[in-house]
C-alpha positions as CSV (number, residue, x, y, z in Angstrom):
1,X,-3.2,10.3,-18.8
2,X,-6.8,10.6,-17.3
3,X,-8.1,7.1,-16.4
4,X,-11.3,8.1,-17.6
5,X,-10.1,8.9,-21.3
6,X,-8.2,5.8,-21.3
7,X,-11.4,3.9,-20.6
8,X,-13.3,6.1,-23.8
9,X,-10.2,5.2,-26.3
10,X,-10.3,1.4,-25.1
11,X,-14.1,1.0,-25.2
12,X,-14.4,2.6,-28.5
13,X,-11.6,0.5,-30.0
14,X,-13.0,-2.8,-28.3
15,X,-16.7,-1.6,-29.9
16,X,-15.1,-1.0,-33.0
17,X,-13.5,-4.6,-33.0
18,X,-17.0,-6.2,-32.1
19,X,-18.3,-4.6,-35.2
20,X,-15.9,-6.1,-37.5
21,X,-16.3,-9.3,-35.8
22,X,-20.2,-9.0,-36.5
23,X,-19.6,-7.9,-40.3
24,X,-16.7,-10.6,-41.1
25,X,-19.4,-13.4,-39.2
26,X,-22.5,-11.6,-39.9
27,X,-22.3,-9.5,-42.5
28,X,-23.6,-7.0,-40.7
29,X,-22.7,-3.4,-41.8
30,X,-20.0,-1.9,-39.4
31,X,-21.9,1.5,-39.6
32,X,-25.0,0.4,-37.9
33,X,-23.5,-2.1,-35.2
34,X,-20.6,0.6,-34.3
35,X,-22.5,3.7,-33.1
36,X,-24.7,0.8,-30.9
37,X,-22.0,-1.1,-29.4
38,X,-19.9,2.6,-28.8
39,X,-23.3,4.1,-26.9
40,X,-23.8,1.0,-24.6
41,X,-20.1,1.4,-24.1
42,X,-20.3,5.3,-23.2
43,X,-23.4,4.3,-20.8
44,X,-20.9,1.4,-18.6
45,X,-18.0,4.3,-18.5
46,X,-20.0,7.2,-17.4
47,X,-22.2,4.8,-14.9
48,X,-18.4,3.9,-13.7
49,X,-17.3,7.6,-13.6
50,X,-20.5,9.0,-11.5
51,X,-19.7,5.5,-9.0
52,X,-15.8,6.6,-8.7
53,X,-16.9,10.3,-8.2
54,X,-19.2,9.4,-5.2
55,X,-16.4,6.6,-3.6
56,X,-13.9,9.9,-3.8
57,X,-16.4,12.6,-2.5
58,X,-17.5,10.3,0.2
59,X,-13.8,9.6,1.7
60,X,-13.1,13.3,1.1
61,X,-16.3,14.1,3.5
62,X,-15.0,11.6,5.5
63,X,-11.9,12.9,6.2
64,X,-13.3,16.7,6.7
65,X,-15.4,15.1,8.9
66,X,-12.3,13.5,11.1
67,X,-10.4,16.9,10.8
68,X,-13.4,18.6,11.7
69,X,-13.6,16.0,15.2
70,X,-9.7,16.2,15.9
71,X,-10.3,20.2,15.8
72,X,-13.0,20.1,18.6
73,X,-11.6,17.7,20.7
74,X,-8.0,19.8,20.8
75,X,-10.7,23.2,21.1
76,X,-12.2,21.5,24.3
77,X,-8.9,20.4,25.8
78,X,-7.3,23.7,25.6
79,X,-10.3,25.0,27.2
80,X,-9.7,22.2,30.4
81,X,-6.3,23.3,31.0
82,X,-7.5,26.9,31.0
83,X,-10.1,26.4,33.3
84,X,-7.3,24.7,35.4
85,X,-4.9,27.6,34.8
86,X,-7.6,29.7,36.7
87,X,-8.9,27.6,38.9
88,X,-5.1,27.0,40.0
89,X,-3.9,30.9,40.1
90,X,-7.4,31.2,42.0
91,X,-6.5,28.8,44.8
92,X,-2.6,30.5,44.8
């Protein structure tokens, strides 16, 4: 299961716990302190999403990046023992 949608069921279970905890205490209405408690709880799991998203597209650059590197570096060596093929049929 997505991590994400586990972190929308659990948030909007633990919001609606905290407004029956505030009506049996408070006697606050559980319509009013639900769709308050479940917004503020949205707001912490997309703010925690866009956070995770920017961790995995920055590792992802990261390693393109590497790949990327490790593809020039083999590029230029092949050219070096070209250049040395030549240079060694040229001296032959």
């Amino acid at each position: 299961m997505n991590r994400y949608f586990l972190l929308a069921v659990i948030s909007l279970f633990l919001s609606l716990f905290c407004s029956y905890i505030l009506k049996a205490y408070f006697e606050m209405p559980i319509e009013s302190t639900f769709s308050g408690i479940a917004t503020v709880g949205v707001i912490i799991i997309t703010f925690y999403t866009y956070e995770d998203q920017k961790k995995e597209k920055k590792r992802i650059d990261s390693e393109e990046e590497k790949n990327r590197t490790t593809t020039r570096q083999r590029d230029s060596a092949k050219l070096v023992v070209m250049q040395i093929d030549r240079a060694d049929a040229v001296m032959k």
